[in-house]
N, C-alpha and C positions, 0 to 999 in steps of 0.2 A: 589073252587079256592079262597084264601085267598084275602085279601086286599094288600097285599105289592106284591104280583104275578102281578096282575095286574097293579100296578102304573106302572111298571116295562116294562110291553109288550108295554105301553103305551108312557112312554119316550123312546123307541126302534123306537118304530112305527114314532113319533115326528120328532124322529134324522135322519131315514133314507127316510123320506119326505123332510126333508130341505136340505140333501146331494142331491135327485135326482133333487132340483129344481137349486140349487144355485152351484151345480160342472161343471155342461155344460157354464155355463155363465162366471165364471173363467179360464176354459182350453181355449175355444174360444177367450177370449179377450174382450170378448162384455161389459163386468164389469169391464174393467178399463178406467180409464179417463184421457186421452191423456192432457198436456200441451203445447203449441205452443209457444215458445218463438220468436218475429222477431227482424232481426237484423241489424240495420241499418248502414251502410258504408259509412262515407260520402266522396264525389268524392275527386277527386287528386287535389290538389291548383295546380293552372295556373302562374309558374313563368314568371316574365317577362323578355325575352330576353335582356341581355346588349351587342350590340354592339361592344364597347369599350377593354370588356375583350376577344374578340374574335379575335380583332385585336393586342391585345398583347400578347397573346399567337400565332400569325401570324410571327409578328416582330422578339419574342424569339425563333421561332426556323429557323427563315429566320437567325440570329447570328450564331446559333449554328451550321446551315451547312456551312456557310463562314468562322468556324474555319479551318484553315491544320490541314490536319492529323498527328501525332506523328508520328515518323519511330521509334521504336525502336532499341537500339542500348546499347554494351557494354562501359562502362567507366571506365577509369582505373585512380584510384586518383590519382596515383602517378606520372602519365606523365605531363607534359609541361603547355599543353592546359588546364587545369583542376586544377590545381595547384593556390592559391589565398594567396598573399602575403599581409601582415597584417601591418600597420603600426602604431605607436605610435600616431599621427595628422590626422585630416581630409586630408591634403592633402600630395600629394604621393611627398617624393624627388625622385631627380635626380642620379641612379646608383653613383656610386662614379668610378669613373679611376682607375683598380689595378695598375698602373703605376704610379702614382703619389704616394708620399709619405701621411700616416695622418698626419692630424693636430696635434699638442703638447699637445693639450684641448681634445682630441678625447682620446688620447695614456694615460695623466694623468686619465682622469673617466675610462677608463678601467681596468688601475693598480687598481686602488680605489675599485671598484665593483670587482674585481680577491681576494684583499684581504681582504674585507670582507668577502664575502664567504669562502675561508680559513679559517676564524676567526671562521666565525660561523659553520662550520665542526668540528674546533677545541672545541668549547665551546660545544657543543649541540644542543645548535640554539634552538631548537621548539621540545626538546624531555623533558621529564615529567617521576618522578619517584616517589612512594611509598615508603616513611619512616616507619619503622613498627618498629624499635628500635632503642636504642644508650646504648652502655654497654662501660665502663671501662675494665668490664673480659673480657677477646679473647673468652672463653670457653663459657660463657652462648651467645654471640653474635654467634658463631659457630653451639650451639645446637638449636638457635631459626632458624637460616637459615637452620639447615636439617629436622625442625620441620615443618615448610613455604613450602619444596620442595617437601615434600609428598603430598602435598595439590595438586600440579599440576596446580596453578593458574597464575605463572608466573614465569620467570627467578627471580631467587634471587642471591643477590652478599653481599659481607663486604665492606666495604671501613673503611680504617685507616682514625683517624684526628688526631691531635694534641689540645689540649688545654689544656691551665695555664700547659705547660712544659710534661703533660700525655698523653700518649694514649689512644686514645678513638674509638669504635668500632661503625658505621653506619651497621644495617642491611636494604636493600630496596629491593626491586621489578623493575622489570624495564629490561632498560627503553621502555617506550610507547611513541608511534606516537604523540597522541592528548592525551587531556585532562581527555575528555569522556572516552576513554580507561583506564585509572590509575583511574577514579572515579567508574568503573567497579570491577576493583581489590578492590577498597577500600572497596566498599561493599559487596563482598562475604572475604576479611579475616574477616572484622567485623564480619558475618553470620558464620565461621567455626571455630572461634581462639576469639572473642571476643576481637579484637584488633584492638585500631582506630588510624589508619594510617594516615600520612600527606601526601598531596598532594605536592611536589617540584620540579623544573625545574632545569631538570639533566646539569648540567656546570664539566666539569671537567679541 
């Protein structure tokens, strides 16, 4: 038997000595080494009782059941009872007598306020239009307002003027409620036509 047979038998032998000593002591558990960590809880703090808010929560809901109770029920605006008249001053007048005639001073401010509002029906009052042109031709004023209505941004109209003895053509937009509305328009012609419109306060 050679020299390298034998080293051989003998690291065999070696390895399956240290398996038989040191296998039972790993499957058992005997060869592991437990850690115990402890763990300390410290007890619950001890508030101290307040009186005070026990009796306020006492109080509030001794309130709460001394409220009445709601009865539901329907209400209808429009009747009598339910109905709240509004007046110009703190303090309320006195119905007026339909019997009695008005006053001369009542009758005069009401003609007054009748026609102004007339007026300002007549004028436009608070309506606001887009300028987008002024031609002397009828025809390029005409072909800019069927150019404007395909857009679909808003009513478009001509209006004749007159100046220094000519005709002259207004193309606009319009009219609009508020302001903000016409400044809406202003900015998508700009955005599709590249044309910067004036903002003016429709009087006719």
């Amino acid at each position: 038997m050679d020299q390298n047979t034998k080293n051989r038998l003998v690291g065999v032998i070696v390895i399956f000595a240290l398996a038989v000593i040191f296998l039972p002591m790993i499957l058992d558990g005997s060869g592991v080494r437990r850690e115990q960590h402890d763990v300390v809880i410290p007890p619950q703090p001890l508030v101290p009782a307040n009186p005070e808010f026990g009796q306020k929560v006492i109080d509030l809901q001794a309130k709460v059941d001394a409220l009445p109770e709601l009865q539901p029920r329907l209400i209808d605006e429009n009747s009598a009872e339910n109905r709240i008249e509004r007046t110009a001053g703190p303090e309320t007048e006195t119905p007026a007598d339909p019997n009695q005639p008005e006053p001369q001073q009542k009758k005069a401010e009401s003609a007054s306020l009748e026609a102004d509002s007339v007026e300002r029906s007549k004028s436009g009052g608070d309506s606001w239009v887009l300028q987008v042109g002024s031609f002397q031709d009828r025809g390029k004023a005409l072909a800019q307002r069927d150019k404007l209505r395909k857009s679909n941004i808003a009513a478009v109209f001509i209006e004749q003027f007159t100046s220094d003895n000519k005709s002259s053509y207004r193309v606009r937009l319009g009219p609009f409620l508020n302001r903000d509305q016409t400044r809406v328009a202003q900015n998508k012609i700009k955005a599709k036509h590249d044309i910067d419109g004036i903002i003016m306060k429709y009087e006719r």
